[in-house]
SERO-4910 file (N, C-alpha, C, O; in steps of 0.05 Angstrom, whole numbers):
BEGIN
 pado doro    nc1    nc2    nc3   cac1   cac2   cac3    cc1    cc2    cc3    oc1    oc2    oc3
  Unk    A   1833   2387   2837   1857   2374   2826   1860   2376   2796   1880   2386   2786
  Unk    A   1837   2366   2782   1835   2376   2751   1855   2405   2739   1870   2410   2720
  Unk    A   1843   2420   2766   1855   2450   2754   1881   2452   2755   1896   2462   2738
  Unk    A   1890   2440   2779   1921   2441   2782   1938   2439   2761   1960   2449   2760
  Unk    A   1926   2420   2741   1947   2403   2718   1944   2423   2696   1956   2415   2676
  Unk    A   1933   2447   2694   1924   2472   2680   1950   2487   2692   1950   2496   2715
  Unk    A   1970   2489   2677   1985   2514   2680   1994   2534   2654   1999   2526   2631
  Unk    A   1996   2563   2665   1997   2577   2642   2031   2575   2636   2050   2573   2652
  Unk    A   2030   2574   2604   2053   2572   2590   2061   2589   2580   2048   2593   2560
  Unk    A   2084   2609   2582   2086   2637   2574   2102   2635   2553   2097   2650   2534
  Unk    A   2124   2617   2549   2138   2615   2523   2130   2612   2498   2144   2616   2478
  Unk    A   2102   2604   2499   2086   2606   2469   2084   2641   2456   2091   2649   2434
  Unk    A   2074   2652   2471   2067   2678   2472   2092   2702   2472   2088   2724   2461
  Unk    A   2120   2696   2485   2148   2706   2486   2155   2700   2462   2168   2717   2449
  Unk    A   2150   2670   2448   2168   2661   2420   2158   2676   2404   2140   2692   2409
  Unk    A   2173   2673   2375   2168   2680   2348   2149   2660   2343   2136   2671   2325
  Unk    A   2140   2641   2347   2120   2625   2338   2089   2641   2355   2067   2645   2343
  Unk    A   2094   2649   2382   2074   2660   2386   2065   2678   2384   2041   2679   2390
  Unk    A   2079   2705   2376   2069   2727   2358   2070   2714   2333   2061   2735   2324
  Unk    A   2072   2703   2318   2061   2696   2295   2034   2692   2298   2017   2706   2289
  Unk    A   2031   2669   2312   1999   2661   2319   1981   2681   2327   1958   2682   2317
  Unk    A   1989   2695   2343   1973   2722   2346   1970   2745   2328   1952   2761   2331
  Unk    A   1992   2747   2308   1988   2760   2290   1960   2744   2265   1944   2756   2251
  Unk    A   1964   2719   2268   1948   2703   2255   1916   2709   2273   1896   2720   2263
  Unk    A   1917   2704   2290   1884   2705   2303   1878   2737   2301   1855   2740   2294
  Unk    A   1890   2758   2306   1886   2785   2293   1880   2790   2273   1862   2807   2273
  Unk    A   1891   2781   2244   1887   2796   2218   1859   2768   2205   1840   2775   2190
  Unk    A   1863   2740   2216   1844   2729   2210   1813   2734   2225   1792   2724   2216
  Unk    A   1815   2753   2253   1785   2768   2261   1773   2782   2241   1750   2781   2232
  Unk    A   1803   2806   2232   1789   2824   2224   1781   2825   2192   1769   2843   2181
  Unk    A   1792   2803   2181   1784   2792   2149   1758   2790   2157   1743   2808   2151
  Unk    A   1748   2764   2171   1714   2751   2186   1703   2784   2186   1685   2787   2170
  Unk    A   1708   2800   2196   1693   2825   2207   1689   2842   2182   1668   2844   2171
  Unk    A   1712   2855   2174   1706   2861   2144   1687   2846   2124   1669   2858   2111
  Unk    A   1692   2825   2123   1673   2812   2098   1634   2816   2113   1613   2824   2103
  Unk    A   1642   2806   2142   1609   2802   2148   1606   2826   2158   1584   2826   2168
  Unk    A   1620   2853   2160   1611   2882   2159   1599   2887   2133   1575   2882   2130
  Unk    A   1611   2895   2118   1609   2904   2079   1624   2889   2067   1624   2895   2043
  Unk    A   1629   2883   2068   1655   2867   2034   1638   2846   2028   1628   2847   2005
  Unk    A   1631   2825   2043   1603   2812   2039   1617   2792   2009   1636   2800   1995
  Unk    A   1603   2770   2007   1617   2738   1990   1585   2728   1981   1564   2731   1992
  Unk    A   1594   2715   1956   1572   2697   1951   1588   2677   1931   1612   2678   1927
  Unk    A   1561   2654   1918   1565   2643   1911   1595   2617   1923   1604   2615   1946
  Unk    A   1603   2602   1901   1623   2577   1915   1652   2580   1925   1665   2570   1944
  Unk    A   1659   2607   1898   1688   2624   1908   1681   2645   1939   1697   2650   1956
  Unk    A   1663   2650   1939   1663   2667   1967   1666   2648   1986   1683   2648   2003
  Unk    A   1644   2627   1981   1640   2614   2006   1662   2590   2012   1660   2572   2029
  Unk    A   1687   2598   1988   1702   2574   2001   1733   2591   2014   1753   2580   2023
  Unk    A   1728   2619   2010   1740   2640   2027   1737   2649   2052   1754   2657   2068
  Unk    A   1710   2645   2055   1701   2647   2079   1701   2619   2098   1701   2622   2122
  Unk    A   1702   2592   2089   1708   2576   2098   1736   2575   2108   1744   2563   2128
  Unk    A   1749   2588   2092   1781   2581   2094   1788   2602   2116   1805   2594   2133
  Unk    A   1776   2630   2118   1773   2644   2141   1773   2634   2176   1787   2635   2196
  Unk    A   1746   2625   2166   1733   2613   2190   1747   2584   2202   1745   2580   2226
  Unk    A   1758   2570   2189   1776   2545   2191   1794   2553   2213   1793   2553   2238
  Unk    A   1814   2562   2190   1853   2566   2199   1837   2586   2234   1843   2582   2257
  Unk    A   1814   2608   2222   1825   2620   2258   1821   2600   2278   1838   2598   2296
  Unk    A   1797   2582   2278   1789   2565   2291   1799   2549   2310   1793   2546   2333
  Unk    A   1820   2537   2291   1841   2515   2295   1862   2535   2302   1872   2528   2324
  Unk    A   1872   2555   2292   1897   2573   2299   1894   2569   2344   1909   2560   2362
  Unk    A   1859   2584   2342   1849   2593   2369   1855   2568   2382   1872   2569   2399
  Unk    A   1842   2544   2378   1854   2525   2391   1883   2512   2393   1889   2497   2411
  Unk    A   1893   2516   2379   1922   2496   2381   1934   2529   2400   1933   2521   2424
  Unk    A   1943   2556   2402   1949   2583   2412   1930   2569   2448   1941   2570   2470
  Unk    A   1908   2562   2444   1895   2561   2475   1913   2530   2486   1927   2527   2506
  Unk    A   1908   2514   2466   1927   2483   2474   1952   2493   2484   1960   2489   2507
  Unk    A   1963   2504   2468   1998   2512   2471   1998   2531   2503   2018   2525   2516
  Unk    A   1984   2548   2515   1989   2560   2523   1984   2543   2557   2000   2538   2575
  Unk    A   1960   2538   2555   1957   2518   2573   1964   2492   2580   1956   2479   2599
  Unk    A   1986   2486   2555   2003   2463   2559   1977   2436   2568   1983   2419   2585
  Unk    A   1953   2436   2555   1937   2416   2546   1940   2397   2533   1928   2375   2537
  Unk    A   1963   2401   2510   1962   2390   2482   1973   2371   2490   1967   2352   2475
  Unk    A   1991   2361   2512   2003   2337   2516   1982   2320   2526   1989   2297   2530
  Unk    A   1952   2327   2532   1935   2305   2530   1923   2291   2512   1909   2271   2519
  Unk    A   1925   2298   2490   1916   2296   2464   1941   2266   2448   1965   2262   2445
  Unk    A   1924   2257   2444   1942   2230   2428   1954   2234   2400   1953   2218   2381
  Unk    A   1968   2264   2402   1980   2260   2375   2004   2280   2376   2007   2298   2393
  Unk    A   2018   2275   2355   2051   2283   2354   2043   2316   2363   2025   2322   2347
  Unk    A   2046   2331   2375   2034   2358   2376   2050   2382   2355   2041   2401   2342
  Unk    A   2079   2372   2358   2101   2390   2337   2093   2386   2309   2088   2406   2296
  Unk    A   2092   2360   2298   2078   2352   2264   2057   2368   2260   2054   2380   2239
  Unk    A   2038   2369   2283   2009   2375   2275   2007   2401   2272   1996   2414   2254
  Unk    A   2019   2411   2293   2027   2448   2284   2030   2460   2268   2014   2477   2259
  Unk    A   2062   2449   2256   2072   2452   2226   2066   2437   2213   2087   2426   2205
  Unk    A   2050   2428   2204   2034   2411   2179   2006   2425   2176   1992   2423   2156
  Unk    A   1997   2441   2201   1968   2457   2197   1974   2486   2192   1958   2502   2181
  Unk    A   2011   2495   2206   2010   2516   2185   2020   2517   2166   2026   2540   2159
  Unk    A   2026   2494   2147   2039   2501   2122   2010   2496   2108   2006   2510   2088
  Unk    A   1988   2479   2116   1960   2483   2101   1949   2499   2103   1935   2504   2083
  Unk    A   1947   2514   2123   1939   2545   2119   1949   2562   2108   1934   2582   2103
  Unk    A   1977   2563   2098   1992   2583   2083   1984   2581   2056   1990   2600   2042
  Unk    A   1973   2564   2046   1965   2547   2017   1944   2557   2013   1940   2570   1993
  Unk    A   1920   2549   2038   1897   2557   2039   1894   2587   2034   1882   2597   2014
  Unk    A   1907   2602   2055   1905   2625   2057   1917   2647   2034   1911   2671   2032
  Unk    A   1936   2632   2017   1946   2646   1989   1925   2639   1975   1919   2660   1963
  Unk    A   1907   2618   1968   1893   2613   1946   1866   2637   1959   1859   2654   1943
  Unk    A   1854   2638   1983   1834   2659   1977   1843   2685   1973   1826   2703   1970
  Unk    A   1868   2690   1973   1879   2724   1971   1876   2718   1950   1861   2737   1943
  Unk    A   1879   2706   1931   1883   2706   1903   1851   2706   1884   1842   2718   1865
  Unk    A   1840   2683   1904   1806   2676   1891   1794   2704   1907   1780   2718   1891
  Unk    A   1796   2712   1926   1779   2729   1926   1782   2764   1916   1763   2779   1921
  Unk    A   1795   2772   1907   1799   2800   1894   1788   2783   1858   1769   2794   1846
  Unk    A   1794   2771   1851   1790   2756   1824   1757   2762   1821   1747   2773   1801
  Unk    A   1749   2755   1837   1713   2751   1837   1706   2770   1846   1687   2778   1833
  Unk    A   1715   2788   1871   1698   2808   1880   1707   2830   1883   1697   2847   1898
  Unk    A   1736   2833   1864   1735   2868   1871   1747   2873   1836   1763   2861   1823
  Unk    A   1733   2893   1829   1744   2906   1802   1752   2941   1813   1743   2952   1833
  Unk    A   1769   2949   1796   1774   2970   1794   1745   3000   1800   1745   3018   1818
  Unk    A   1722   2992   1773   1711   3005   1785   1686   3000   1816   1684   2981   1831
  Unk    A   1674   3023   1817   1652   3019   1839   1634   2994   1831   1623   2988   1810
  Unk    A   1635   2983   1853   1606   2963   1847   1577   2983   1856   1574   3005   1866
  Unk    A   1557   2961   1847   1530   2979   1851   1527   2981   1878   1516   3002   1885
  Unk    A   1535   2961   1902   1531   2973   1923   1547   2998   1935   1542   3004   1958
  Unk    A   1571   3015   1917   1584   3039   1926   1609   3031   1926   1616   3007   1923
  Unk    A   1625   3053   1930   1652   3051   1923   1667   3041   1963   1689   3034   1972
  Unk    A   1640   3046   1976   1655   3035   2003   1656   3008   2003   1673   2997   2017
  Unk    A   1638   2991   1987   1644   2961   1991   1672   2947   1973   1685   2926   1975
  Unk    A   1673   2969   1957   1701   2966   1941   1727   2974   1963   1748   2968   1952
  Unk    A   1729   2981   1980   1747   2999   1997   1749   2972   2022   1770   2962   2032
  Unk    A   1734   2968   2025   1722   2934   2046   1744   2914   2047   1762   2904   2061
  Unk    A   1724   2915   2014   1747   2888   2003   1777   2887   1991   1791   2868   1986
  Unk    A   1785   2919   1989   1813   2922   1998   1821   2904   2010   1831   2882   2007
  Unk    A   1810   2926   2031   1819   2916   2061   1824   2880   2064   1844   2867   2069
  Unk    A   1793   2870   2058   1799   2843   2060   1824   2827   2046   1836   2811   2059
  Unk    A   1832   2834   2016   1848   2832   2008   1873   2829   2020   1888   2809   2018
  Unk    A   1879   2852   2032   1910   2861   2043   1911   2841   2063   1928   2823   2063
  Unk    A   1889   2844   2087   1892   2824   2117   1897   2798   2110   1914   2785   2123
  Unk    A   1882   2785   2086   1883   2754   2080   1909   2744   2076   1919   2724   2085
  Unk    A   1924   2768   2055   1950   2763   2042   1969   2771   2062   1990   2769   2050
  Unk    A   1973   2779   2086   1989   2783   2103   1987   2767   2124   2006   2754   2132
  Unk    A   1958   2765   2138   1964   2730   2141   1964   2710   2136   1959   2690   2150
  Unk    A   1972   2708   2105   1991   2682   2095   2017   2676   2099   2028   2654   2096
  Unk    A   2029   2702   2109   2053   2712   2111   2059   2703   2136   2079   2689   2143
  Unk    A   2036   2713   2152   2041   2703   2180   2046   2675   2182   2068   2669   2191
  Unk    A   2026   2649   2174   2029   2631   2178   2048   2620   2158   2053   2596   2162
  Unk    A   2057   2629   2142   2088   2625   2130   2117   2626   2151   2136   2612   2156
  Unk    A   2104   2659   2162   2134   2659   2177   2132   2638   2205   2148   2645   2223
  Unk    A   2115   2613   2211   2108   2599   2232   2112   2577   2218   2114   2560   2236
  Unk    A   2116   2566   2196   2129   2555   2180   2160   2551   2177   2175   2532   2175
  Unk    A   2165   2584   2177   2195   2584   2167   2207   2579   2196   2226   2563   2195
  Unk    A   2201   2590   2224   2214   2582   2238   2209   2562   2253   2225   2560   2271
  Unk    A   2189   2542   2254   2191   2517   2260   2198   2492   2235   2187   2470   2237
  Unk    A   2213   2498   2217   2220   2480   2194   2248   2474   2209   2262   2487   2225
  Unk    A   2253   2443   2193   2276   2431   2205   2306   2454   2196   2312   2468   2176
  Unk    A   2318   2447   2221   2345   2464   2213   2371   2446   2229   2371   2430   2248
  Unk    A   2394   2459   2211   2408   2427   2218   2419   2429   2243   2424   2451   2253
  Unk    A   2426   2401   2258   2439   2393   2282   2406   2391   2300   2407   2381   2322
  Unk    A   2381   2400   2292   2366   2396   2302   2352   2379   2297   2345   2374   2274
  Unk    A   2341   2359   2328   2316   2334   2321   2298   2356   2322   2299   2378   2333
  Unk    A   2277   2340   2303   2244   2347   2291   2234   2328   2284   2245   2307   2276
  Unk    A   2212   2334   2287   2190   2312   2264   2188   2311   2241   2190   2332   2229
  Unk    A   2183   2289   2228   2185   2292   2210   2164   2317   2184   2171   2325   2162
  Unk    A   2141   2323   2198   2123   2344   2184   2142   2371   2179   2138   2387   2161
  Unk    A   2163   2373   2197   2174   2395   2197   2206   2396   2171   2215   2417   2163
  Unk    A   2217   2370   2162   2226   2374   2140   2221   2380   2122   2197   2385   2121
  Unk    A   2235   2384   2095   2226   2387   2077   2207   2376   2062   2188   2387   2052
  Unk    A   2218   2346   2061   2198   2324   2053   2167   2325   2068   2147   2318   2055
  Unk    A   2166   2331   2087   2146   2326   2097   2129   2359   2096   2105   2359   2101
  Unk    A   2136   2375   2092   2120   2402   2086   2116   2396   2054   2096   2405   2044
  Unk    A   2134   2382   2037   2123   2377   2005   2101   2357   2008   2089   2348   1989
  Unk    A   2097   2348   2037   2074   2327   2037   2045   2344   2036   2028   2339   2019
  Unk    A   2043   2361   2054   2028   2378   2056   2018   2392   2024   1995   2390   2017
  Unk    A   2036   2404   2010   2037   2417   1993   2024   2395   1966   2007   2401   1949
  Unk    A   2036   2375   1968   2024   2355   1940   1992   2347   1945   1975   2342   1928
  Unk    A   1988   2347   1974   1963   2334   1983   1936   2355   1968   1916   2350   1955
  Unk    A   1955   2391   1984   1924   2408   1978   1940   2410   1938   1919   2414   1925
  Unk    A   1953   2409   1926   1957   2422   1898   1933   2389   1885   1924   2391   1863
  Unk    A   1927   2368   1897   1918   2344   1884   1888   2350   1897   1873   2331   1893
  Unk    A   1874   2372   1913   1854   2378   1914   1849   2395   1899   1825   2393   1895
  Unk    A   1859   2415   1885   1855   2433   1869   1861   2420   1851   1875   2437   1842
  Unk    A   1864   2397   1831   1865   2386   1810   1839   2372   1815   1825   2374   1795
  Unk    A   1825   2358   1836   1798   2345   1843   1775   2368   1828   1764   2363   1806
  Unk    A   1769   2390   1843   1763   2415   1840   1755   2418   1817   1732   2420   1810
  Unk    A   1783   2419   1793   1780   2421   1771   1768   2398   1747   1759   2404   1724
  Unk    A   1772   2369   1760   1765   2351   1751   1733   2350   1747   1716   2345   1729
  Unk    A   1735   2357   1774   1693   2362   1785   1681   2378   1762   1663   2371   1748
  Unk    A   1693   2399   1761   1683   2423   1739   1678   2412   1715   1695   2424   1701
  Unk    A   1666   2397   1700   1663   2400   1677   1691   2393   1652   1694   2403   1630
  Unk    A   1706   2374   1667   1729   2365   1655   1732   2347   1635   1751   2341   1621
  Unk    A   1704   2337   1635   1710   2318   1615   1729   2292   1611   1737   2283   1590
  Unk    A   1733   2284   1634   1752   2266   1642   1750   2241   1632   1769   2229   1622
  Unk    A   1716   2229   1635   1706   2207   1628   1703   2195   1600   1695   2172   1597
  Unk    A   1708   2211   1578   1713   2208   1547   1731   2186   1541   1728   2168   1525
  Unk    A   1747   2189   1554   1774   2168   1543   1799   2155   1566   1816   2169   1577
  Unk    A   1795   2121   1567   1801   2113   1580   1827   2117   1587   1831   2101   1605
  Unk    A   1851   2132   1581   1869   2141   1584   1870   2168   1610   1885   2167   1630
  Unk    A   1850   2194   1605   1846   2204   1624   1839   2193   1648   1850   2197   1670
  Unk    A   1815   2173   1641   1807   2164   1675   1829   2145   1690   1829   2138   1714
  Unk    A   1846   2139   1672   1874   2135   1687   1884   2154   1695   1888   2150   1718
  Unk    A   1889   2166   1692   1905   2208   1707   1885   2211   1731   1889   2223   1752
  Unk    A   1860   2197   1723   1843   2198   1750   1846   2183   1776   1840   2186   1800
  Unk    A   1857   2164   1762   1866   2145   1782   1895   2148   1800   1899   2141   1823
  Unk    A   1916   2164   1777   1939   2170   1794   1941   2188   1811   1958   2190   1828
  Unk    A   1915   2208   1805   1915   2226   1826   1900   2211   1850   1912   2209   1871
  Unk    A   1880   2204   1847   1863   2192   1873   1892   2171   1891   1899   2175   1915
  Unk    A   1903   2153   1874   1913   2133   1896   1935   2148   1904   1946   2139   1924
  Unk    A   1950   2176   1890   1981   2182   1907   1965   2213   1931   1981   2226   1945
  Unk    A   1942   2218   1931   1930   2229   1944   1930   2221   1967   1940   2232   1987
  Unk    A   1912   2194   1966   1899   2174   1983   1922   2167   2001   1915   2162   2024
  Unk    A   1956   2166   1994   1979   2149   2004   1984   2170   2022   1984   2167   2047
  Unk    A   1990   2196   2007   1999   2218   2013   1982   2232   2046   1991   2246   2064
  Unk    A   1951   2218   2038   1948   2230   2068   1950   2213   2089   1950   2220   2112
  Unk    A   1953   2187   2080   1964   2173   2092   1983   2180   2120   1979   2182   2144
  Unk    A   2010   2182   2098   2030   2194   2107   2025   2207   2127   2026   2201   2151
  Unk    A   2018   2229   2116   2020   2253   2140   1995   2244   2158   1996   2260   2176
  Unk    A   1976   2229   2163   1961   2223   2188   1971   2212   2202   1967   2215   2226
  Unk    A   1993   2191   2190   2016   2165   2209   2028   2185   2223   2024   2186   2248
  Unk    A   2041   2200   2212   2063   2215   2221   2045   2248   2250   2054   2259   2270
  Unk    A   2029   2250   2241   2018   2272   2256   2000   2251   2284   1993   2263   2304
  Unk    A   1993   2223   2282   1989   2212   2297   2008   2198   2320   2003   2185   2341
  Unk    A   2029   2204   2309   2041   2195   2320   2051   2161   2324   2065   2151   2342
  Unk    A   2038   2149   2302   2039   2128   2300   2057   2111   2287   2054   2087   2289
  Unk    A   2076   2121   2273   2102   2111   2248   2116   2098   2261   2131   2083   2249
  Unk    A   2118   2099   2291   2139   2077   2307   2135   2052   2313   2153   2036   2317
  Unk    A   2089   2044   2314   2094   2017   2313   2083   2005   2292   2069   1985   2294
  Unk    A   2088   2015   2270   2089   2007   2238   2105   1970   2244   2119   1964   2264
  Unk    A   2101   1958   2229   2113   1935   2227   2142   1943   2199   2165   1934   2200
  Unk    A   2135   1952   2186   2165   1955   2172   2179   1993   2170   2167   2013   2179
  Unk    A   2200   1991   2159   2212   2013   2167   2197   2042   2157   2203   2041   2133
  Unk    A   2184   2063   2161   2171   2080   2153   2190   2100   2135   2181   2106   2113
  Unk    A   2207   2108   2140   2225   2118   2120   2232   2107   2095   2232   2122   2075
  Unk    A   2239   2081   2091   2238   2069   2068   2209   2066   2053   2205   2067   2028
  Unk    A   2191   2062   2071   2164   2066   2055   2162   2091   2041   2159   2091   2017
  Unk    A   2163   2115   2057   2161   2140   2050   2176   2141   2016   2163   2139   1995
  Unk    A   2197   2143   2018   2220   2140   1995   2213   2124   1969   2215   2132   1946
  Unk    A   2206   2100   1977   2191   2077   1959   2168   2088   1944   2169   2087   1919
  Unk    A   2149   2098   1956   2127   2113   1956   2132   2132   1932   2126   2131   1908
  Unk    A   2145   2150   1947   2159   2182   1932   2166   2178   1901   2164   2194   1882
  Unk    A   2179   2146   1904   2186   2139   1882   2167   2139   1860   2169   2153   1840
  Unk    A   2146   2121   1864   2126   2111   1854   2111   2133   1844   2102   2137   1821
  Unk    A   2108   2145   1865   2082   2172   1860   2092   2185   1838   2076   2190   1819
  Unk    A   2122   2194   1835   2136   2210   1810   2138   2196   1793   2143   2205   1770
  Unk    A   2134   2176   1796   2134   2155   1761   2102   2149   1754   2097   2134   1735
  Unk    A   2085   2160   1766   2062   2154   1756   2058   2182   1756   2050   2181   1733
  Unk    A   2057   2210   1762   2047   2222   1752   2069   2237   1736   2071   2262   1736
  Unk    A   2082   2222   1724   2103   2230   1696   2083   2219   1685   2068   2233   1671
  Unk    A   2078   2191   1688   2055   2181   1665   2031   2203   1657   2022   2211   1635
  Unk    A   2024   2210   1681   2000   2220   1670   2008   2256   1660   1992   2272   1649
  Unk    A   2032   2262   1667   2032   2292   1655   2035   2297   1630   2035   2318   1618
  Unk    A   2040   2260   1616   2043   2258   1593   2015   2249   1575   2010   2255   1552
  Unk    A   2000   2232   1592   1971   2222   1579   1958   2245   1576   1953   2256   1554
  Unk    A   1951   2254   1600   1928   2277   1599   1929   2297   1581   1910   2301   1566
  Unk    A   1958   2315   1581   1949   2335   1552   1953   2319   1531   1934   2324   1516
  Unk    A   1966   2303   1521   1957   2286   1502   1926   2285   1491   1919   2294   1469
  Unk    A   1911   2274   1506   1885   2264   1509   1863   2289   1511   1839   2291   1508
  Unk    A   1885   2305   1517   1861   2341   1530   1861   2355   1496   1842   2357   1480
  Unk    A   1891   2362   1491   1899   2384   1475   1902   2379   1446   1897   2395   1428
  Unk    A   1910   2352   1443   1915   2339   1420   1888   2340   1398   1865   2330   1401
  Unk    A   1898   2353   1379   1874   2344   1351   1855   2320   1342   1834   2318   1329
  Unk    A   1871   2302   1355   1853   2269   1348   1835   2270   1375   1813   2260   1377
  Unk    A   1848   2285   1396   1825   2274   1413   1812   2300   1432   1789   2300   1439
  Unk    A   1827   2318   1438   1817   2338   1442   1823   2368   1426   1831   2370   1402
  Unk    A   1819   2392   1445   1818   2420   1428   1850   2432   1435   1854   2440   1458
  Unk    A   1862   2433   1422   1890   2457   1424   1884   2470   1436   1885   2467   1460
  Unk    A   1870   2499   1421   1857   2516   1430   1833   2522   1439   1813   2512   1428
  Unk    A   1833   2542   1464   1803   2554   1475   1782   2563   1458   1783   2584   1445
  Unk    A   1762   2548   1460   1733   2549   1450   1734   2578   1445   1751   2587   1460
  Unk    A   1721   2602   1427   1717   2618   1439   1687   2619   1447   1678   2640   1454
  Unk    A   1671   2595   1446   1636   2605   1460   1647   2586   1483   1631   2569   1490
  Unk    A   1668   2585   1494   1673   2574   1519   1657   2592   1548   1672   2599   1565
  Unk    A   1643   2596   1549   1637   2607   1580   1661   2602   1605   1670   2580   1611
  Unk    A   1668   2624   1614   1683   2635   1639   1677   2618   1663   1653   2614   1669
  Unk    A   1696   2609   1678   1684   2588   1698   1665   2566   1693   1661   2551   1712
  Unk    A   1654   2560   1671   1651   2530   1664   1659   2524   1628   1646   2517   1609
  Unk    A   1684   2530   1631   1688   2517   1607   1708   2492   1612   1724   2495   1630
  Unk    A   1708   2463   1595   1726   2441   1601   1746   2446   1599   1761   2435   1616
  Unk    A   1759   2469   1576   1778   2467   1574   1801   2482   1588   1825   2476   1591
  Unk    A   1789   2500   1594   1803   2523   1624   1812   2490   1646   1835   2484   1654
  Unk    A   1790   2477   1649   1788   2457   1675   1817   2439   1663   1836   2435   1678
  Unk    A   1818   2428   1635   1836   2417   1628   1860   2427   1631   1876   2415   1645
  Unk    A   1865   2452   1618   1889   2472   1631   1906   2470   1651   1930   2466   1651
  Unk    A   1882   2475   1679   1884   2475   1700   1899   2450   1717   1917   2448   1734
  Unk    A   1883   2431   1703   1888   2397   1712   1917   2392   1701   1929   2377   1717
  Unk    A   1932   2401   1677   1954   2392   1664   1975   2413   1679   1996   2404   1688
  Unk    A   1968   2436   1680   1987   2449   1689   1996   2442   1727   2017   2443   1739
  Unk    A   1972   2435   1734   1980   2427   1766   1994   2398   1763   2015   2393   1776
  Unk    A   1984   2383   1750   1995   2359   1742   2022   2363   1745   2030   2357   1767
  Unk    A   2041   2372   1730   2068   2382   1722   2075   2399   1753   2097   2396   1765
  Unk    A   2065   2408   1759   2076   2421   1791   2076   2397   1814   2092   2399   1833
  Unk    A   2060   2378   1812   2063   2350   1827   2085   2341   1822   2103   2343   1839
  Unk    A   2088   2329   1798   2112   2321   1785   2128   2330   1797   2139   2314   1813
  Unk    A   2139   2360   1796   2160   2365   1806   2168   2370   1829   2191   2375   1836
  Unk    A   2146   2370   1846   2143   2370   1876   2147   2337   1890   2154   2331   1913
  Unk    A   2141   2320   1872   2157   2301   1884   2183   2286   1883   2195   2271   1898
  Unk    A   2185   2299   1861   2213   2289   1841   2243   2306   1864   2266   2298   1868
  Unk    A   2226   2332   1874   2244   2350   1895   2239   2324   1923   2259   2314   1932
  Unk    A   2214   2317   1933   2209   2295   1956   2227   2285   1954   2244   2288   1971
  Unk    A   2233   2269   1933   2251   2243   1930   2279   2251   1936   2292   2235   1949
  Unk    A   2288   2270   1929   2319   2280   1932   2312   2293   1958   2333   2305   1958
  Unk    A   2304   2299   1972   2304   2312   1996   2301   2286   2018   2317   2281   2035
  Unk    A   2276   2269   2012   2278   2231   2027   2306   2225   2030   2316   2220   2052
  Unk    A   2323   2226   2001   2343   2215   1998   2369   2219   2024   2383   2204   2037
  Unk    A   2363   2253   2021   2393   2263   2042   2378   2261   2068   2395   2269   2084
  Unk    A   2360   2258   2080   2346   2245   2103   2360   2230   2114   2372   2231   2135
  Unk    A   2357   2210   2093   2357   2179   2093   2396   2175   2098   2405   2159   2115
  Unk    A   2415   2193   2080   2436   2193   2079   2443   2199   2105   2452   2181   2121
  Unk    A   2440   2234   2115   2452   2246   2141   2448   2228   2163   2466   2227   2180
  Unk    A   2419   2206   2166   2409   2193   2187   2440   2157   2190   2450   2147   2210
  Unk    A   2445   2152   2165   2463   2139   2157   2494   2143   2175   2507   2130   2191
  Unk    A   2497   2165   2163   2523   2171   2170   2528   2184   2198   2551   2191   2201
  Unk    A   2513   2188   2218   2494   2191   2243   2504   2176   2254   2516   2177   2276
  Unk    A   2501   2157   2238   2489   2123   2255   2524   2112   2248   2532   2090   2254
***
């Protein structure tokens, strides 16, 4: 009887979502195979490429086996959110190691192990950056489009949820590094706006991918919005504290050290932290006007 409730689902595999996915579990094998043939990773940038590898296929393989077997409806959670909210984090994921990994491990000329391990990591290169593409284009066509119900992971607002969550891990990242954060009580406030609109932010998207926003005791859309609000007015504050506090003459360096060391210098980390800072900012400041006509079209709906 168990087996009976197992039926194969062929529309996953006919759609554009499911050649995507399969294009995704294809070019993400043969990245895995390339690297652990010759192309080969070390140190924290390799191994957080190879993590990011090994992740997205993982989860790709399972949610492609869920979908197909029409399983996923046993599972206690929104199954459409979770889809498109895991592939717009993989598209993120998967752009930042095309990018970290040629940076670190491939130069122009031969390395000492031969010009075939240079030829490898081509290869690795190209597969990584095309399945970003992939799980982009699984993105682009399960994103909300109008006259259609969706979830909410699948609007705008809610894929900029995704997007503020991992850009406030890569400001963590950089904080960790050698940032120098703790000098002056003004920064470890910038520390704080990132941790608590982080903290809200995944919030969000766990309510919403759980399926749970309906027996909220007050309205979840107006939270959302309220929220959105808040988050853009605090990290205005801090896109204004921090280089202040980083760059400034009274309290920090304008310019790069030059006995700064490559990969641990503060001030690269500071850079890094101010310039993502300012991409938050504007990633929510877009949330909030995108909440807004949500909030309007659902209005005038009604």
């Amino acid at each position: 009887k168990p087996l009976s409730l197992v039926h194969f689902n062929s529309k996953p595999i006919l759609s554009g979502v499911g050649a995507a996915r399969m294009c995704q579990l294809l070019l993400g094998c043969t990245t895995m195979a390339l690297v652990a043939h010759s192309a080969g990773f070390s140190a924290t940038y390799g191994t957080y490429c190879m993590f990011v590898w090994c992740f997205c296929f993982a989860v790709t393989l399972v949610v492609f086996t869920l979908d197909v077997t029409r399983l996923h409806g046993c599972m206690p959670i929104s199954w459409d959110n979770f889809t498109v909210a895991f592939a717009m984090l993989a598209t993120l994921m998967y752009v930042t190691a095309s990018i970290v990994y040629p940076v670190y491990f491939l130069r122009s000329e031969c390395p000492s192990e031969g010009c075939e391990v240079r030829n490898y990591r081509i290869a690795v290169t190209v597969c990584s950056s095309v399945c970003s593409f992939a799980y982009g284009a699984e993105v682009f066509i399960t994103r909300a489009k109008p006259g259609h119900v969706v979830g909410y992971m699948a609007t705008v607002s809610g894929l900029l949820k995704v997007v503020q969550a991992f850009i406030a891990c890569i400001i963590f990242g950089a904080l960790a590094n050698d940032s120098e954060y703790n000098r002056h009580i003004p920064t470890q406030y910038c520390v704080v706006v990132y941790s608590l609109c982080f903290a809200v932010t995944v919030v969000v998207v766990a309510l919403t991918v759980s399926g749970r926003t309906s027996s909220l005791r007050f309205p979840f859309d107006r939270f959302v919005v309220i929220y959105t609000f808040m988050a853009m007015l605090l990290y205005l504050s801090a896109a204004v504290v921090w280089p202040v506090f980083s760059f400034d003459k009274k309290y920090g360096t304008p310019g790069r050290p030059e006995d700064c060391p490559r990969g641990k210098c503060p001030w690269d980390s500071k850079l890094v932290i101010a310039v993502f800072t300012c991409a938050n900012l504007v990633l929510y400041f877009t949330d909030l006007v995108y909440s807004q006509r949500i909030r309007f079209v659902s209005h005038s709906a009604a």
